[in-house]
C-alpha positions in Angstrom: 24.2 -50.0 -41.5 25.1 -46.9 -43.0 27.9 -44.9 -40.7 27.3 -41.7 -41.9 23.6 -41.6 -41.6 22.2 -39.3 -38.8 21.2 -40.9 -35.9 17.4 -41.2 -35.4 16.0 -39.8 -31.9 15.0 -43.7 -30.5 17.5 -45.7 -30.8 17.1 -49.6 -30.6 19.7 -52.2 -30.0 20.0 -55.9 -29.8 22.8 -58.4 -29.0 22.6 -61.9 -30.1 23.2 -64.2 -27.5 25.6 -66.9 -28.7 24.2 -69.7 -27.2 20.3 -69.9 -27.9 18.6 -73.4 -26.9 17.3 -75.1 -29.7 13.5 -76.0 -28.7 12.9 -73.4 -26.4 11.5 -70.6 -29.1 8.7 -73.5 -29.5 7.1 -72.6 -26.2 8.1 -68.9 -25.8 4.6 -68.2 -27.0 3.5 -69.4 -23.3 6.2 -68.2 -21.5 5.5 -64.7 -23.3 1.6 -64.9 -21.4 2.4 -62.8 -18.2 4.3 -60.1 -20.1 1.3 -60.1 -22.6 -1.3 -59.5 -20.1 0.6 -56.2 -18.2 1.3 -55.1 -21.6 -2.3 -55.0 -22.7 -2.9 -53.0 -20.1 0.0 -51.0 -20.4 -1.2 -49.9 -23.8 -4.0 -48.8 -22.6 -1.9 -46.3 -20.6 0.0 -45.9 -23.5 -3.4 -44.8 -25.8 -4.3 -42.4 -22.9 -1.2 -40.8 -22.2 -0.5 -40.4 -25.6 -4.1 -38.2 -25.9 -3.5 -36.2 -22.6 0.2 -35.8 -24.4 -1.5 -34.4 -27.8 -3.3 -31.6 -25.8 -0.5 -31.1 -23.9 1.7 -30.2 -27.5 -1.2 -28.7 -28.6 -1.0 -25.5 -25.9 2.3 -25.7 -24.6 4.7 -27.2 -27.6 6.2 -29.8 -24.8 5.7 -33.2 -23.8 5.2 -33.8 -20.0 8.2 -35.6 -19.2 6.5 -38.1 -16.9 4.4 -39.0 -19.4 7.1 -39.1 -21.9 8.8 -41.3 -19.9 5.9 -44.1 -19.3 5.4 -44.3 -23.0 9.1 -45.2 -23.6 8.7 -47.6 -20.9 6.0 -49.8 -22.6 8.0 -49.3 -25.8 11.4 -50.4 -24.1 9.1 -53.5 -22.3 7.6 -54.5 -25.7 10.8 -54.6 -27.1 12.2 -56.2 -24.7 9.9 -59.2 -25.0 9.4 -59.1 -28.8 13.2 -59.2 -28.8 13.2 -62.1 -26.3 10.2 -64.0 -28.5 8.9 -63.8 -32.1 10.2 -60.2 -32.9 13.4 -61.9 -32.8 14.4 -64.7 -31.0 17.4 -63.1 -29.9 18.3 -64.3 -26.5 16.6 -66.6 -24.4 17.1 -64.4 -21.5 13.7 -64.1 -19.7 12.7 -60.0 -20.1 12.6 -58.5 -16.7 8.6 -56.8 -15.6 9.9 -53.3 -15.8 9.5 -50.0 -17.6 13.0 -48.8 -17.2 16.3 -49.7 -19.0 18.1 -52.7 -17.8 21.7 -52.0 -19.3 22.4 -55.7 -19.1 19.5 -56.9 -21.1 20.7 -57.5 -24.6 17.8 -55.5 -25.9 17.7 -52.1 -25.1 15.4 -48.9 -26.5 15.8 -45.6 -25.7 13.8 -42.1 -27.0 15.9 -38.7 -26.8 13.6 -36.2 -25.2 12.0 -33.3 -27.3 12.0 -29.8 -25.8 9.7 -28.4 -28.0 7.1 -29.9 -30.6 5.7 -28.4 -33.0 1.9 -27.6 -32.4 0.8 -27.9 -36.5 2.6 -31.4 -37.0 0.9 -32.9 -33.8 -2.4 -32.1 -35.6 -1.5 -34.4 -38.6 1.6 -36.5 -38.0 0.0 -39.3 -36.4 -2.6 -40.1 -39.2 -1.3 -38.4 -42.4 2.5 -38.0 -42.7 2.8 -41.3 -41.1 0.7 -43.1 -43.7 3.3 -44.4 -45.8 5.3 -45.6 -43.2 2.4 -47.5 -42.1 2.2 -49.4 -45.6 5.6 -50.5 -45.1 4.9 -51.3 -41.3 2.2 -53.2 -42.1 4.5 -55.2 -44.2 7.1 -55.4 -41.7 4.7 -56.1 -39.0 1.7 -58.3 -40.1 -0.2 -57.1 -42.0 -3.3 -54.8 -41.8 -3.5 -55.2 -38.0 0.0 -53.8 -37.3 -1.1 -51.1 -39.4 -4.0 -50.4 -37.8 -2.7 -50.6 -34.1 0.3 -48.3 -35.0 -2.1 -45.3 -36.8 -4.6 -45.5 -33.2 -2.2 -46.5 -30.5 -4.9 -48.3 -28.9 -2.7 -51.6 -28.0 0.8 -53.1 -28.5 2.4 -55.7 -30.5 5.5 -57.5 -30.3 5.8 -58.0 -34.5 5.0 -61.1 -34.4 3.5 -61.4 -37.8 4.7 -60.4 -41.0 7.7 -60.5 -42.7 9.9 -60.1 -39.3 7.5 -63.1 -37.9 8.2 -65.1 -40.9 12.2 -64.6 -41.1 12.5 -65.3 -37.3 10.6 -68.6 -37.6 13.3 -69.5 -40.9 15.5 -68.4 -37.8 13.9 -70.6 -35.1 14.1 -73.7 -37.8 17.5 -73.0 -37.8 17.9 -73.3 -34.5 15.9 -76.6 -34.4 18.4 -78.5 -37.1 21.6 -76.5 -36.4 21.7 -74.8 -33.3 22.7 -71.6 -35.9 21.1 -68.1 -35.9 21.8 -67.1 -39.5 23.7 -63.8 -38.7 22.4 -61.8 -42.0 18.5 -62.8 -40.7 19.2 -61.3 -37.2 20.8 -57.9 -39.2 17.5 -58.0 -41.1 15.1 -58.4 -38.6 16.8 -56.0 -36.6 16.7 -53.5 -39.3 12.8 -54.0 -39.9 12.0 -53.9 -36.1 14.1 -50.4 -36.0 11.9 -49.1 -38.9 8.9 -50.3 -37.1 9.8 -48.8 -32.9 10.6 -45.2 -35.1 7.0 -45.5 -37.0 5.7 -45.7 -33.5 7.5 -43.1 -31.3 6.8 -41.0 -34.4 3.1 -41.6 -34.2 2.9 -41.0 -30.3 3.6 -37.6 -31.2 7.5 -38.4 -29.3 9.4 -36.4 -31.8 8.7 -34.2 -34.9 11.8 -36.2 -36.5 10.7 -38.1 -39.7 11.2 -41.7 -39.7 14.0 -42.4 -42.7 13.3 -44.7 -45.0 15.8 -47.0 -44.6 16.9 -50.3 -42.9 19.8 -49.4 -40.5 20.6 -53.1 -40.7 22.6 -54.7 -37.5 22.0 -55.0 -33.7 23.3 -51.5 -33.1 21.9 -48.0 -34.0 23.8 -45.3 -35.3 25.1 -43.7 -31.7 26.1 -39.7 -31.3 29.1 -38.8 -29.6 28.0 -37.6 -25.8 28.5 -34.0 -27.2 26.9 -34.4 -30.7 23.6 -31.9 -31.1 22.1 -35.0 -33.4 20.1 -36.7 -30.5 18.1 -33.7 -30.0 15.2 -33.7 -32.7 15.2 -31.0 -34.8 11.2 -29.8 -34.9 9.6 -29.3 -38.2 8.3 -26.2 -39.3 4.8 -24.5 -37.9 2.3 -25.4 -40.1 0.2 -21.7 -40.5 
């Protein structure tokens, strides 16, 4: 990870737990089912809140904060159990059913709050500046699926396909022979799922910050001081 690269307004962590079972990714894929089934309804939430939230930008330039706050909640929860299952395999700590932060969870997601948005980029961000991101999402992701979930926010995913689905599995096989979580995979995948939580925060229309391209590799993001203007999004220009 780059030090001296600004920090983006979310901000996603993840601490490997040192001891991880060897077997037990093999069945997290049923012990993943109850969080599954609230978060497919909580993306439904997510989809509507994040349309009331466009007309909201739209004629006022702000994002209600309630609603802000729910849609980093489904964020933080599908982190949480992406983290804890094929986004990852990071800790074999079950993920608690909750939408806020649980500082002793070794996956964690937070979204600085915008004060203003701009009214032009909510018109185009979501489907246009975001498309190359997308492509590389996609990648990331799972291919056309993620893509296509991320540009109409019309359900979750917990990256389970894709080039982070494929690294954790070389992870979980690791696991299975040595009991070893290859620490340059975790950085990697950690790095990939970053890219992948901006792309969507950016696409919700949650900040006006471009997404960088770049892999801030590592189970920490870059963190401002408590008194560093950086975690407040700068908003783009007005589009005339």
């Amino acid at each position: 990870m780059d030090a001296s690269a600004p920090p983006y307004p979310l901000r996603l962590t993840g601490e490997l737990s040192p001891h991880l079972s060897r077997g037990l990714w093999l069945v997290k894929w049923l012990l993943a089912v109850p969080h599954l089934v609230v978060l497919f309804f909580l993306w439904i939430g997510f989809a509507v809140v994040s349309a009331v939230a466009f007309f909201a930008i739209l004629f006022t330039r702000r994002y209600p904060r309630p609603l802000f706050n729910f849609n980093v909640g489904v964020l933080r929860w599908t982190w949480r159990l992406g983290f804890y299952s094929y986004s990852a395999l990071g800790t074999d700590h079950y993920p608690p059913f909750t939408l806020k932060d649980v500082p002793d969870y070794p996956a964690r997601l937070e979204v600085a709050y915008p004060e203003s948005l701009s009214r032009g980029l909510v018109l185009v961000k979501w489907w246009l500046l975001a498309l190359p991101h997308y492509l590389v999402v996609a990648v990331f992701a799972g291919g056309a699926w993620a893509g296509i979930n991320a540009a109409h926010d019309d359900t979750g995913w917990t990256s389970g396909g894709g080039l982070i689905g494929l690294l954790a599995l070389v992870a979980g096989v690791g696991l299975l022979f040595t009991r070893r979580y290859p620490k340059g995979i975790f950085d990697f995948v950690l790095g990939m799922n970053r890219w992948v939580y901006r792309v969507a925060a950016y696409a919700a229309l949650m900040t006006d910050t471009y997404p960088p391209f770049r892999l801030d590799l590592g189970g920490q993001d870059p963190t401002p001081d408590a008194t560093d203007d950086a975690i407040v999004p700068t908003p783009a220009p007005e589009f005339s």
